[in-house]
N, C-alpha and C positions, 0 to 999 in steps of 0.2 A: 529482531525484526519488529515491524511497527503492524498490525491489521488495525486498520480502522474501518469499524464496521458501526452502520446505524442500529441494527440491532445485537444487542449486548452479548444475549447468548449466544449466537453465529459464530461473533469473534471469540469469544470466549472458547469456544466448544475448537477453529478452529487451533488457539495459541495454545489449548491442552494439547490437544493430538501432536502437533508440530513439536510441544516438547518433551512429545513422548520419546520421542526421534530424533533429542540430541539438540535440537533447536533452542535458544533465548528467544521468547516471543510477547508482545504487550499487545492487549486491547485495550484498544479507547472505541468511547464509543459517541464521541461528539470530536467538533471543527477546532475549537481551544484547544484542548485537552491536547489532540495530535500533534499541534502546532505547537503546543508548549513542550509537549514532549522528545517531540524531533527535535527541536532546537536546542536542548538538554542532553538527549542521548543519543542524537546523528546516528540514526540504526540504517545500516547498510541495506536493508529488505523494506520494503513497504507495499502492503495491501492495502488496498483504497475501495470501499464499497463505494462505488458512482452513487448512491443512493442517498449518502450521508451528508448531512449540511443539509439550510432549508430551501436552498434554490435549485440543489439538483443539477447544477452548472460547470460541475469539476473545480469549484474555483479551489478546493482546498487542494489538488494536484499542483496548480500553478501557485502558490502560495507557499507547497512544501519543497515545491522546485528553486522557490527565491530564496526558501530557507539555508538550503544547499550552497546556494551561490554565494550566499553573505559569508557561510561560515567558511568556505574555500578558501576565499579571500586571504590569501599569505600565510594558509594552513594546506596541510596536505592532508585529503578527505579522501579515504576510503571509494570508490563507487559505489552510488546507489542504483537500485533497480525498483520501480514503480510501477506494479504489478494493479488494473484494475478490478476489481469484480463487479464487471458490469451486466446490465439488464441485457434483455432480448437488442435485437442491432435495428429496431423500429428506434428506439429512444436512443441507446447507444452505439451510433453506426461507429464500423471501425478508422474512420477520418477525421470522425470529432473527437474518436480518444484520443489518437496520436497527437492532433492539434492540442491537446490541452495536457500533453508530455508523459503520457503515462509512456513504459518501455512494452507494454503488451498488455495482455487482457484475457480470463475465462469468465465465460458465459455463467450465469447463476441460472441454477446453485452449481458452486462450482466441486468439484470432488478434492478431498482433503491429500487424496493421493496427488493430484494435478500439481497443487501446492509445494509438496515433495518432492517431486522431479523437478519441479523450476529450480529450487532450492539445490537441490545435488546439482544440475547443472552449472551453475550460476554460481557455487563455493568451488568445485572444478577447476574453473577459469579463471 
């Protein structure tokens, strides 16, 4: 799985814990980086801090969403699930995440557990 978080140790501290518990997990902690690396290693999970990148606009949600699309393209692609870690729902009401593709969303700070049960559900099914 992919966190991309704007602050380093957040992701960091989440992709320890997660693989403490069995999980492959990468931080990045910039817009490139995620982008280059999705595109590389199509990770089925993705944590997206709404807060990351400099406009604060999701663009990198719809960006890694086309990344998806490209690489489907007459391959057969795993699903992904595009989990946000968004702000309070002043800045990120839950109609602008959907609109900009995320599959759901925890409030920050979000709890490392929350994480976890997305995850078991979500390898489940």
């Amino acid at each position: 799985m992919l966190i991309a978080h704007s602050e380093t140790n957040v992701g960091e501290s989440f992709a320890l814990l997660l693989a403490m518990r069995g999980f492959e997990a990468v931080q990045m902690a910039d817009v490139p980086a995620a982008l280059h690396f999705a595109r590389q290693w199509q990770p089925q999970v993705l944590f997206v801090d709404t807060l990351i990148g400099e406009l604060h606009d999701h663009a990198l949600a719809r960006q890694l969403r086309e990344v998806f699309a490209d690489v489907a393209e007459g391959d057969e692609v795993e699903t992904q699930l595009m989990i946000a870690l968004a702000a309070d729902a002043t800045r990120d009401p839950r109609d602008t995440l959907h609109e900009a593709a995320y599959d759901g969303f925890c409030r920050t700070p979000c709890p490392v557990w929350w994480l976890y049960d997305v995850l078991k559900c979500f390898y489940v099914n």
